[in-house]
C-alpha positions, 0 to 999 in steps of 0.5 A: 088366860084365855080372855087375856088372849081374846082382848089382845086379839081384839085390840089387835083387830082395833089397830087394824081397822084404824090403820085401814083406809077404808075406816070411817069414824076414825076419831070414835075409833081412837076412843075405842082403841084407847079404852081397849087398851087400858083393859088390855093392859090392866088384864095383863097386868093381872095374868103377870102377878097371877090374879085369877082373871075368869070370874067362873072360878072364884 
């Protein structure tokens, strides 16, 4: 649950930086906000149906 946590977090940084005026290479960081977003999403996914999500565990 803890990674869950950490990509939510960072993609919350992601949304951030791209809303910012100040970003430059705004276009590469869209590719990088929607790549995060699909493994956020697939994470959660994971954490609702109570898949194991730390790989230490198995």
């Amino acid at each position: 649950m803890n990674k869950t946590l950490l990509k939510i977090l960072v993609f919350g940084l992601l949304i951030l930086f791209i809303i910012s005026p100040f970003t430059a290479l705004a276009s590469l960081m869209l590719v990088v906000l929607v790549s995060a977003f699909f493994f956020l999403l697939g994470d959660v996914f994971q954490a609702i149906i109570g898949g194991d999500t730390d790989p230490k565990k198995s």
